[in-house]
C-alpha positions in Angstrom: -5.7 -20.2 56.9 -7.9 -20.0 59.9 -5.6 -22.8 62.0 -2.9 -21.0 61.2 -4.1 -17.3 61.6 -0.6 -16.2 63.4 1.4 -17.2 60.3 -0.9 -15.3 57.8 -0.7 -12.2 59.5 3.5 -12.1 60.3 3.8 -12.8 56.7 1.2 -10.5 55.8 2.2 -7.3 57.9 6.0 -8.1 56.5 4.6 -8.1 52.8 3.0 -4.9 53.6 5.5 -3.6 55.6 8.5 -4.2 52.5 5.7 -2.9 49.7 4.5 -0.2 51.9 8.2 1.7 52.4 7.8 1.8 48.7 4.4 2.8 48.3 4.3 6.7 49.2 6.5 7.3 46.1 4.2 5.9 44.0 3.0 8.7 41.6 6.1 10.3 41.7 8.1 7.4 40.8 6.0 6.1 38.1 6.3 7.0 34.1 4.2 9.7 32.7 4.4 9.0 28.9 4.2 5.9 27.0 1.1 7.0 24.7 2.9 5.9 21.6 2.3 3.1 18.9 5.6 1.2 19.6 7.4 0.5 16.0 5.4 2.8 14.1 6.4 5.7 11.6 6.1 8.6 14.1 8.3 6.9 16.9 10.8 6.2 14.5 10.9 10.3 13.5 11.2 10.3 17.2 14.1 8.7 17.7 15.9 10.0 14.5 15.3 13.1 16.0 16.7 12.6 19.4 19.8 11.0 18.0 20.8 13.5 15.0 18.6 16.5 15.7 19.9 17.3 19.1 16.3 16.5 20.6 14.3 18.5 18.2 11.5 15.4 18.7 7.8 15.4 20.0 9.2 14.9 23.2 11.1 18.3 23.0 10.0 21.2 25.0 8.4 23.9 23.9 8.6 27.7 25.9 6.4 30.1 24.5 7.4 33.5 25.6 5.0 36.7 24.8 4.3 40.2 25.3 1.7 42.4 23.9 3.7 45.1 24.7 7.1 44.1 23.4 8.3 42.8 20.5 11.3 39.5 21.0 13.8 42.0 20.4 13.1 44.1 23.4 15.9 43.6 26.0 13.5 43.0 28.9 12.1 39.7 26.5 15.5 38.5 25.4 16.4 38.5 29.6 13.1 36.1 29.7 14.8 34.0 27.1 18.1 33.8 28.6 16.5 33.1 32.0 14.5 30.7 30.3 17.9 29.3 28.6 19.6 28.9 31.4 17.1 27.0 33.6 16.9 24.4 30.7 20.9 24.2 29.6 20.8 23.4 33.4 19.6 20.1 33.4 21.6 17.1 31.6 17.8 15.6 30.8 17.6 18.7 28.1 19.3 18.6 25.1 19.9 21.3 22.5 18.4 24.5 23.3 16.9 26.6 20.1 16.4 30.2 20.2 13.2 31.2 18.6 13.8 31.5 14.4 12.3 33.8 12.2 10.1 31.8 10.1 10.0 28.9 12.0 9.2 29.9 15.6 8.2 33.6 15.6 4.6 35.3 15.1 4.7 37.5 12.2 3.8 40.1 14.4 7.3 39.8 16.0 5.6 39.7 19.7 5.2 35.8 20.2 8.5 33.3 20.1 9.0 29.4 21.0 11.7 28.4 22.7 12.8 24.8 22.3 14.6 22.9 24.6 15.6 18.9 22.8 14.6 16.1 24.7 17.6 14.6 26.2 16.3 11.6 27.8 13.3 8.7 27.6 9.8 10.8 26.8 8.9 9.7 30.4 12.3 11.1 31.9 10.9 14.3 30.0 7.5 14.6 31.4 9.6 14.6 35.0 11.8 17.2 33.3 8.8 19.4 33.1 7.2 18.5 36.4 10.8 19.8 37.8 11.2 22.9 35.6 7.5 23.9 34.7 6.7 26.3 37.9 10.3 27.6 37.7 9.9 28.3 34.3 6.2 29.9 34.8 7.6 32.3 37.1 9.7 34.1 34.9 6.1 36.2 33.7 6.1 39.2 34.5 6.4 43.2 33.5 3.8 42.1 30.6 6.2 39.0 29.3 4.5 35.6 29.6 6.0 32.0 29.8 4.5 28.8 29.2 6.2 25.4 28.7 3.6 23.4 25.9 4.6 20.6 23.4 3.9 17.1 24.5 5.8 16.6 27.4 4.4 19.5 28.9 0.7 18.1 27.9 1.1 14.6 29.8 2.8 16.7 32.6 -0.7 19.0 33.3 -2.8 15.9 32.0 -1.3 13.8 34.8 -1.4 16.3 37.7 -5.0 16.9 36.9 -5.8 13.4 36.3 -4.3 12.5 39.9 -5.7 15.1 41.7 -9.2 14.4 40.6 -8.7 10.6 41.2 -7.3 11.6 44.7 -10.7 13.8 45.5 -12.4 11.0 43.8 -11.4 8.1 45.8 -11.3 10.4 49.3 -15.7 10.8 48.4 -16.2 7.4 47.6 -14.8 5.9 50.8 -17.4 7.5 53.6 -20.4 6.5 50.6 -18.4 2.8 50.7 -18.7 2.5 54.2 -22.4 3.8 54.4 -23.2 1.0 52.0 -21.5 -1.4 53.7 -22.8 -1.0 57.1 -26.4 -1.4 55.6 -25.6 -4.0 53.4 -23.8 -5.8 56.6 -26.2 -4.4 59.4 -22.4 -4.8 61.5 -19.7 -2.4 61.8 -17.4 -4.9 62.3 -18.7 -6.8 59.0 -18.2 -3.8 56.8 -15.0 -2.6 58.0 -13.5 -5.6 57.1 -13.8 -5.3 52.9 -12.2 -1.9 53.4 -9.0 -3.5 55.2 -8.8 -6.0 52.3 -8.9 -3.2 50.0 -6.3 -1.2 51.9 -4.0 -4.5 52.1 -4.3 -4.8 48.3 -3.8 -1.2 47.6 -0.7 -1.2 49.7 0.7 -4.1 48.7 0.0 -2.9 44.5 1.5 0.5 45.5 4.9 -1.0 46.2 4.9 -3.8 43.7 4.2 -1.2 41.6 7.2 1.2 42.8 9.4 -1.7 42.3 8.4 -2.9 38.6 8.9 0.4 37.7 12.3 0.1 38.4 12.4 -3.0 35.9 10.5 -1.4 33.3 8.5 1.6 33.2 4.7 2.0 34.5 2.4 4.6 33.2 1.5 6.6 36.7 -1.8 5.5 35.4 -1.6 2.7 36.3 -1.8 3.7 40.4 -4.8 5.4 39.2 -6.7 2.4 38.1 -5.3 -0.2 40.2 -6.6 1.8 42.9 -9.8 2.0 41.6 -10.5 -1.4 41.0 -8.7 -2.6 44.2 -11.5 -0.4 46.0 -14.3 -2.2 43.9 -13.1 -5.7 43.6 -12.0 -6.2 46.8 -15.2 -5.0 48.4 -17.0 -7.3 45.6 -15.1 -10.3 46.7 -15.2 -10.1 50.6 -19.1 -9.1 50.7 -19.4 -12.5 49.1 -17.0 -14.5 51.4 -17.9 -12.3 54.6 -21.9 -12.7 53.6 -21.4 -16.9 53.3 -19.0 -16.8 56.4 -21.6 -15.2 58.4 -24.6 -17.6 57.2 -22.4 -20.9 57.5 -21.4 -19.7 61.2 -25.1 -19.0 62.4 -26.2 -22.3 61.2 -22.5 -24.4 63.1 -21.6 -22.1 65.6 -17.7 -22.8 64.8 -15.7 -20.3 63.6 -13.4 -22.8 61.8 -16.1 -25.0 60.1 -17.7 -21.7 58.7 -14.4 -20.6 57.1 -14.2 -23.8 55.6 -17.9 -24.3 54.1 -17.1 -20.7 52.6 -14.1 -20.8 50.8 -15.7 -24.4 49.4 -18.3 -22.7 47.9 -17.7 -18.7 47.6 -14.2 -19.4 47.5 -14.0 -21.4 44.6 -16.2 -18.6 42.7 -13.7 -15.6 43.7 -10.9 -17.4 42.8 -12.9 -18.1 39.0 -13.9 -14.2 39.2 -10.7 -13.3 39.9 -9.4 -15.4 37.1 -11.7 -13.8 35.1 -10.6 -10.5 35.3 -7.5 -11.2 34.7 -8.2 -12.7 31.8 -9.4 -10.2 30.9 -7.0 -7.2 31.6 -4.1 -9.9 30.0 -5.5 -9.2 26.7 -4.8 -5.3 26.5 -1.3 -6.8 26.8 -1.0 -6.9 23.0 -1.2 -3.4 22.0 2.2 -2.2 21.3 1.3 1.0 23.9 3.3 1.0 26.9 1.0 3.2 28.3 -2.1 1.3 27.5 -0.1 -2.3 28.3 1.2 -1.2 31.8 -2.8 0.2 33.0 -3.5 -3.4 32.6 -0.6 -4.4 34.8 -1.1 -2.2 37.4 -4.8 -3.5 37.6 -4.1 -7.4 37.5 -1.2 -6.3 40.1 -3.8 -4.5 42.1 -6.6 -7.5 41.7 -3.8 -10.8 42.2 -3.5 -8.6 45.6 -7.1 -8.5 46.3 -7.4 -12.1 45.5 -4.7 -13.0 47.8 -5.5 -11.3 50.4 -9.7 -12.5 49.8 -8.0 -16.3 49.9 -5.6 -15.8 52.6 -6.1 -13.2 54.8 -9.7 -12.5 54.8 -10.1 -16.2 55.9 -7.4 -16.1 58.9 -9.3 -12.9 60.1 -12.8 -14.3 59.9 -11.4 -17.5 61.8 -10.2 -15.6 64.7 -12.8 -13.3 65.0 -15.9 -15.9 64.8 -19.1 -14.3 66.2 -17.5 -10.9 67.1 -17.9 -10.3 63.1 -21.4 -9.5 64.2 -20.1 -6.6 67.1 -22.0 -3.5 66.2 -24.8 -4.7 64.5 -27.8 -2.9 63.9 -31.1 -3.8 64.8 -32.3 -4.9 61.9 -29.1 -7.1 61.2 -30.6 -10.0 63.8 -33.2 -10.6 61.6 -30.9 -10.8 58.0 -30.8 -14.3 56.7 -28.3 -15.2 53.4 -31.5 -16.5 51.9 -33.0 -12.9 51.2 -36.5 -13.5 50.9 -37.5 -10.3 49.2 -35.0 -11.9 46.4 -36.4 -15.0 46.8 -40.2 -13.4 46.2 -38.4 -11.6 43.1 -36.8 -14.7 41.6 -40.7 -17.0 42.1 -41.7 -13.5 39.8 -39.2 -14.2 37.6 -40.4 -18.0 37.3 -43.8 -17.6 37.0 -43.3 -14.6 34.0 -40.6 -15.2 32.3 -40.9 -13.9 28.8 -41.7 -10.3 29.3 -39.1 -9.7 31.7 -36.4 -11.7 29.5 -37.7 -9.4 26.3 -38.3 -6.1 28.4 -34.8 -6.1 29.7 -33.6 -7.3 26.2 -35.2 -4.4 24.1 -33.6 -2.3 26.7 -30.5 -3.7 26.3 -30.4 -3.7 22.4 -32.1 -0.1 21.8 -28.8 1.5 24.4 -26.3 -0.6 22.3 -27.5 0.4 18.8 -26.1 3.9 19.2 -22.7 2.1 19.6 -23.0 2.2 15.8 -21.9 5.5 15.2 -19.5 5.8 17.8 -15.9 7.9 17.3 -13.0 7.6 18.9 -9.5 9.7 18.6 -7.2 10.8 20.9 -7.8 13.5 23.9 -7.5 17.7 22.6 -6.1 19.9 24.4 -9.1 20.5 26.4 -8.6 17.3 28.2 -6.9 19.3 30.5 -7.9 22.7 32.6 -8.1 26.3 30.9 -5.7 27.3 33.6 -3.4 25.0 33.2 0.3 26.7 32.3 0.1 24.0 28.6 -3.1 25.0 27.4 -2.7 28.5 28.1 0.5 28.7 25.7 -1.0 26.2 23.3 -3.8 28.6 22.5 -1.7 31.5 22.6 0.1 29.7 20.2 -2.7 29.0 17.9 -4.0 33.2 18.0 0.1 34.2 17.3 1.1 31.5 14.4 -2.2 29.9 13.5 -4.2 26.8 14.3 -2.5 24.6 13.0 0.7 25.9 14.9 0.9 23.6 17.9 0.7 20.2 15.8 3.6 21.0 13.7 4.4 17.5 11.3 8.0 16.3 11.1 9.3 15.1 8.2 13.0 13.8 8.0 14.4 12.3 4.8 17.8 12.3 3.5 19.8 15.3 2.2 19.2 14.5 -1.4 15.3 14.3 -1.2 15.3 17.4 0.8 14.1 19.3 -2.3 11.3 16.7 -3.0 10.0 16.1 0.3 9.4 20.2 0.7 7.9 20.6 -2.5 5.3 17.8 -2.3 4.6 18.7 1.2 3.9 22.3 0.7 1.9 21.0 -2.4 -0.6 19.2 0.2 -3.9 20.0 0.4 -4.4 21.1 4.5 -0.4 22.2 4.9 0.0 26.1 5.2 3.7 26.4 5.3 6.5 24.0 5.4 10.0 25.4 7.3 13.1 25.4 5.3 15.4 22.3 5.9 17.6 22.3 8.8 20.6 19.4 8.3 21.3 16.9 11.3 24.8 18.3 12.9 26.1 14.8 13.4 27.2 14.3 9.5 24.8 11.9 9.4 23.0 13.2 5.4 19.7 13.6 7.0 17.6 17.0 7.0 14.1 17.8 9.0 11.4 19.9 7.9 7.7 21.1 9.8 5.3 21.3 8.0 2.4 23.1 9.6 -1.1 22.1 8.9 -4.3 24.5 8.2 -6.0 22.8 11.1 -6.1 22.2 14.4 -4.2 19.0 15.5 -7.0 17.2 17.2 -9.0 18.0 14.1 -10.6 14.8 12.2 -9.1 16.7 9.1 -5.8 15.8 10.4 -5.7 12.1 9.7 -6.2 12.5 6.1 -3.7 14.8 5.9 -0.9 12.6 7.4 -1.9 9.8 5.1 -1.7 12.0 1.9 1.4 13.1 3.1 3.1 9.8 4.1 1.5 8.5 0.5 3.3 11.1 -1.5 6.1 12.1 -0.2 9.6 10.2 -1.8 9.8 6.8 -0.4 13.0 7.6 2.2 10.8 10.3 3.5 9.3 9.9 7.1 6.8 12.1 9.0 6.5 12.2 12.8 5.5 14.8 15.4 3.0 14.7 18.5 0.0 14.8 15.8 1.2 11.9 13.9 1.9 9.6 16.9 -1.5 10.1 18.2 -2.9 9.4 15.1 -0.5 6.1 15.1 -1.4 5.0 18.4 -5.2 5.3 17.5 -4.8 3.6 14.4 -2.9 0.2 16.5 -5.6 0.9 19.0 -8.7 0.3 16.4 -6.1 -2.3 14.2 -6.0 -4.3 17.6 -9.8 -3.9 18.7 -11.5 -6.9 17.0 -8.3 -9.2 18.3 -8.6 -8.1 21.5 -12.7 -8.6 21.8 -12.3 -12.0 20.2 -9.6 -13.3 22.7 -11.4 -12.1 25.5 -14.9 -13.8 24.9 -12.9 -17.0 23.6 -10.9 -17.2 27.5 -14.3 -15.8 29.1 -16.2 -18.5 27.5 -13.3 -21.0 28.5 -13.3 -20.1 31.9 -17.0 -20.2 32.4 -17.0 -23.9 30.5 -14.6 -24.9 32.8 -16.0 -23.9 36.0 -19.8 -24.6 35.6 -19.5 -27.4 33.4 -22.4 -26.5 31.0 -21.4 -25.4 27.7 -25.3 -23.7 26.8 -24.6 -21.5 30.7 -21.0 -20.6 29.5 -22.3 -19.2 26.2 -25.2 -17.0 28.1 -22.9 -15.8 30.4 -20.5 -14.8 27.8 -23.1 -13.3 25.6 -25.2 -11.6 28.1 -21.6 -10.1 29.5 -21.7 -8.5 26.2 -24.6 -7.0 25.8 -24.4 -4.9 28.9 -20.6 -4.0 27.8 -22.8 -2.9 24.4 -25.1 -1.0 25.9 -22.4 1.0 28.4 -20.9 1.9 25.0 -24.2 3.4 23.5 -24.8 5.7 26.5 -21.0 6.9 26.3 -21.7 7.8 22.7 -25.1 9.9 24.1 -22.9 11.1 26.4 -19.6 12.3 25.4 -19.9 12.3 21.6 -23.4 13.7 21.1 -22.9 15.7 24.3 -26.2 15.2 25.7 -26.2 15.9 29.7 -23.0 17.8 29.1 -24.0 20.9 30.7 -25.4 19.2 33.9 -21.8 16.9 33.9 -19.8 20.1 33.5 -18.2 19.0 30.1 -17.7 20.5 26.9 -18.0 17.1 24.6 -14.8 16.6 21.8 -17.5 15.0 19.0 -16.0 11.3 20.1 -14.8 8.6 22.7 -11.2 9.3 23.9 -9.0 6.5 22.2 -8.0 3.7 24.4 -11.6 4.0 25.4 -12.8 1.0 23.5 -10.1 -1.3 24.1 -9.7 -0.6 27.3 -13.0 -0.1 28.7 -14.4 -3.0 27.0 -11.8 -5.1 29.0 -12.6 -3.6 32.3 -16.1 -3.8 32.0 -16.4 -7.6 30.7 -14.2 -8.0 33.5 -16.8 -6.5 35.7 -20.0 -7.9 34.3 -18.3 -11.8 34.7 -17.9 -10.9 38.0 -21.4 -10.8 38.7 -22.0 -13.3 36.5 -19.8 -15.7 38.2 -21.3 -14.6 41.5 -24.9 -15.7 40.4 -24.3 -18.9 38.1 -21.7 -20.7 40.9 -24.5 -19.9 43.6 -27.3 -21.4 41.3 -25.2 -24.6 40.3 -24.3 -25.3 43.7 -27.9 -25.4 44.4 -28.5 -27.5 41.0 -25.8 -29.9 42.3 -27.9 -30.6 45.8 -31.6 -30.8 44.5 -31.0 -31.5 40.4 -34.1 -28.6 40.0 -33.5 -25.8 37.7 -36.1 -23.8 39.2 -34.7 -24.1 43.0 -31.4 -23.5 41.2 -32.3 -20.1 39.5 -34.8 -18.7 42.7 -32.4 -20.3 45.7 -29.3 -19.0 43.3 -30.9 -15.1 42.8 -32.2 -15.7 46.8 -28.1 -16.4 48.3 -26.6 -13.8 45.9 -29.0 -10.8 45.0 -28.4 -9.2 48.0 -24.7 -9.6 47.4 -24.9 -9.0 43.8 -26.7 -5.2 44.8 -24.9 -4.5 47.5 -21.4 -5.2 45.3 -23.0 -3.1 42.3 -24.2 -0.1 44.7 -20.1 0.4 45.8 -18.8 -0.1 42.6 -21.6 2.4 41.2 -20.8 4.8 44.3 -17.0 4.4 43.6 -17.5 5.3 39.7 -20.0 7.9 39.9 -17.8 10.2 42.0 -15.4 10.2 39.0 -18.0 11.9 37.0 -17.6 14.6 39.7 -13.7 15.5 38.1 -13.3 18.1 36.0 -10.9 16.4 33.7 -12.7 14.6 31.1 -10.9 11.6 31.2 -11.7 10.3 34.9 -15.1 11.9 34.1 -15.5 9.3 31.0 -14.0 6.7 32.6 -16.0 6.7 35.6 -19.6 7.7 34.0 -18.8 4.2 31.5 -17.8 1.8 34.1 -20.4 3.0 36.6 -23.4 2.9 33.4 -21.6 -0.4 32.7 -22.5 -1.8 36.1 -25.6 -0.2 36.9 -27.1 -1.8 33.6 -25.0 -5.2 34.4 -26.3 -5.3 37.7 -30.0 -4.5 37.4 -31.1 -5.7 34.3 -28.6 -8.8 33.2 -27.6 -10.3 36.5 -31.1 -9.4 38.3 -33.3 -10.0 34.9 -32.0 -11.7 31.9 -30.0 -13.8 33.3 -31.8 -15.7 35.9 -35.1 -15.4 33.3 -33.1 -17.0 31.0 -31.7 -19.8 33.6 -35.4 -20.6 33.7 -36.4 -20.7 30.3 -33.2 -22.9 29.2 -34.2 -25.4 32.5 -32.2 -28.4 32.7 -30.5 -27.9 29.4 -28.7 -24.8 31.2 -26.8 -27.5 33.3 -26.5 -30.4 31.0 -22.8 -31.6 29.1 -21.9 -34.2 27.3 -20.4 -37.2 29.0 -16.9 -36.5 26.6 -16.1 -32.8 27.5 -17.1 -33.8 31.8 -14.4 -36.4 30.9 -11.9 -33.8 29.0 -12.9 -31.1 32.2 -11.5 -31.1 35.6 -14.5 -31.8 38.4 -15.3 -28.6 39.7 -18.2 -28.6 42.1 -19.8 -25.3 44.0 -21.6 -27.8 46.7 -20.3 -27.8 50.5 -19.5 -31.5 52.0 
């Protein structure tokens, strides 16, 4: 890469060129639904429902129209509705528009009505449909009428705006905190700006790929928000760690070239295994049948195979050309920074000479955060995911204080003609239903009818589970229920059905990966099992957190009672990914060391000595770049980024910077001892230079 510098950078400035025309559409081009248990009950009611039930699904849009004043039959609310009526026939992506129905969709007070527009189109064309129509439709308040599109669509609509503005204010904080970090992690201005062009590079390049997968299939705009996220954090991980070694290698040859080649012999190799890794990882989230949940995953492996391109490609071809000047700007104190820290070095003889209290202290620690993981809950986000303001929770509570809690949740049922009479008697029989609509038949000929039936509770309530599985139990066999409720509770169930697969493919590859690379099946095993205890102990303090609610008031959240449901699969994948990061990071530095002097103990001190420094500085961004999540009001970013940066604050100081090397010492020269058949069965894989 560094002889042929020229080449790496025409090719890279056209790949970023091509992916970067295609990059600014990226939130608006990407899918804003997808949060659905593909083949399950409830997606087939929706699909029933968009084909015989002019759009009458959970993707159908809901208007809520009201006035204190006025009753629906006042002429200045019926000019709302046709307004309203008009603005939706309007647009091909909504189908059949429904008036509001006496027993169905008006208060009994006669003041509050839902207007309901089918859903014409794919649930993610819908959510654009109500990104389009939504302010348009808002405006009609006025004279003491007021509008608000709710229902799903409408919910993922506000829930993604919010979402991507805070991620937007989040990742504008955390780049001048990234930079400060960098610079004193560095001690060169030069040095730290360059993990923050790789970044840019990958994000660029993601961006676009991302733009133009979504035209092949569609990508949950979520997916932006993560990749972006972990493009920020692993590509400033993986270029500290080449651009440290680079810098060490070129003080002791003094040529540019040489340097370069020494490092990506030695770091190199361990990116490429991290990135791996991660990968790995994310690849396992593939197998829930989410599209939403499935395409986050792809948008962060698109984001990291970017990174870990440009870490291998570019990175190299820049260092090569710059040489020495990587140094311009330094700081005073930056002359005298060696790669062998010795403050580390002082911390891992510590480590050597007492052992067992730091391996238990850090393990009790460890053990007494995961415990709470016990009682953790998870189920999908309320309504209060998203801000009181926002236009969909303002006309889902108004919808709650005109026609009941239970209101906004309505269940769909559709069954055929003939077990109409059934399926309504048995459903208003259910204990936690309050009312069940009469049946309406499908216009198409088709035989089939729909009812609602409403429930006595509020659709995020943990109530509402067993009332959908009584339901679904009892009513006549041809029967089917649906609605936004039921495909939440759906998705949730695939989501906790997939769990245990997903953890046991993921430490099975991790372990794999690890064997593989170091060579040592009793190192492969401690780094796969300490990986887990710090992803353990993130999940305890997110159950403090956001289920028990402690710190809620200083965070600026009001806690649900549980963990928001992709939480654990998803989350658990990131931050595995994370923690063999470091893990890679340490063990490939120690058994490179091994390799020279065949010494465990010069392994595990010269190991924590080269990397610690790295290993801090690394955790300190990725802590900075998570921690200013916590800072968003919606809850979501705010769990997401108060997990991953727990997850690596623990991983970071007490596993990678305790147990780990501890244990590295305790273990010895078994640590890096195989068998002579499985270093026959492996490829040679060796972390020495020369």
């Amino acid at each position: 890469m560094a002889g042929r510098a020229r080449w790496v950078f025409g090719i890279w400035l056209i790949a970023l060129v091509a992916l970067g025309a295609a990059a600014p559409s990226v939130f608006s081009s990407l899918a804003g639904a997808g949060w659905q248990a593909n083949g399950s009950e409830s997606v087939q009611v929706r699909e029933l429902a968009e084909e015989h039930f002019g759009g009458n699904s959970s993707a159908a849009v809901q208007v809520v129209v009201h006035s204190d004043a006025a009753p629906l039959d006042d002429p200045a609310v019926q000019r709302v509705l046709d307004d309203a009526t008009a603005l939706l026939t309007a647009d091909p992506r909504f189908g059949e528009v429904i008036a509001p129905q006496p027993g169905m969709s008006i208060s009994p007070d006669g003041h509050t009505g839902i207007l309901i527009a089918g859903a014409d189109a794919s649930s993610d064309d819908m959510v654009k449909a109500v990104d389009d129509v939504k302010d348009e439709l808002t405006a009609l308040s006025g004279d003491g009428v007021e509008v608000y599109p709710t229902g799903a669509s409408a919910l993922w609509s506000d829930f993604n705006k919010a979402n991507h503005d805070a991620m937007i204010q989040a990742e504008m904080m955390s780049w001048p905190v990234t930079l400060a970090i960098m610079v004193l992690a560095f001690g060169s201005l030069v040095a730290a700006g360059l993990p923050l062009l790789l970044t840019m590079a990958g994000l660029i390049a993601s961006a676009g790929g991302l733009v133009l997968l979504n035209s092949v299939t569609p990508i949950s705009v979520w997916a932006m928000n993560f990749a972006m996220m972990f493009a920020l954090a692993l590509g400033i991980d993986y270029a500290l760690f080449i651009v440290a070694r680079f810098r060490d290698a070129l003080r002791r040859t003094g040529d540019p070239r040489a340097a370069v080649a020494e490092t990506m012999d030695t770091a190199g190799k361990a990116v490429v295994l991290s990135g791996l890794t991660v990968l790995v990882s994310l690849s396992a989230v593939l197998l829930v049948p989410a599209p939403a949940v499935r395409t986050m995953a792809v948008g962060i492996m698109l984001a990291v195979t970017f990174v870990l391109a440009a870490t291998l490609t570019l990175l190299p071809a820049v260092l090569g050309t710059l040489g020495s000047k990587v140094n311009a700007g330094s700081l005073p104190y930056a002359k005298r920074q060696q790669h062998r820290s010795p403050r580390f070095a002082a911390w891992g003889a510590l480590l050597d000479r007492h052992p067992w209290p730091f391996a238990i202290g850090s393990l009790l620690v460890l053990v007494a955060l995961s415990v709470p993981v016990l009682g953790l809950k998870v189920a999908m986000p309320s309504i209060q995911v998203v801000p009181a303001d926002a236009p969909v929770r303002q006309g889902y509570e108004l919808v709650q204080s005109a026609m009941g809690v239970g209101a906004p949740g309505m269940l769909q049922i559709v069954t055929p003609a003939a077990a109409a009479e059934a399926s309504a008697t048995v459903a208003a029989a259910t204990e936690g239903i309050a009312a069940v609509t009469p049946p309406v038949p499908a216009g198409d000929g088709s035989g089939l009818v729909m009812l609602q039936a409403i429930p006595t509770v509020d659709p995020s309530d943990e109530a509402m589970g067993s009332i959908l599985t009584q339901l679904r139990s009892d009513l006549p066999e041809q029967a089917l229920v649906g609605g936004a409720p039921a495909e939440n509770l759906d998705l949730q169930q695939a989501l906790n059905d997939y769990l245990p697969l997903i953890i046991g493919v993921i430490l099975i590859l991790g372990f794999v990966l690890l064997l593989v690379a170091l060579q040592a099946p009793l190192i492969a095993v401690l780094g796969t099992g300490v990986s887990l205890l710090s992803t353990g102990a993130a999940f305890g303090v997110a159950k403090l957190i956001f289920q028990d609610g402690h710190g809620a008031e200083l965070l600026g959240f009001t806690p649900q009672g549980f963990l928001n449901g992709w939480g654990p699969v998803f989350f658990f994948a990131m931050i595995f990914a994370i923690a063999m990061d470091y893990t890679v990071f340490l063990l490939s530095t120690a058994k490179e060391h091994y390799e020279r002097t065949g010494d465990p103990k010069i392994a595990h001190i010269d190991g924590l000595a080269h990397s610690g420094r790295v290993i801090l500085a690394a955790a300190a961004v990725m802590v900075a770049v998570f921690f200013t999540f916590a800072l968003s009001d919606p809850l979501p970013p705010k769990e997401m980024g108060i997990i991953l940066g727990v997850a690596v604050l623990l991983d970071a100081v007490l596993v990678r910077l305790v147990l780990l090397p501890t244990l590295l010492r305790l273990t010895g020269h078994a640590a890096w001892w195989s068998p002579a058949w499985l270093r026959r069965v492996l490829p040679r894989i060796s972390f020495s230079h020369g």
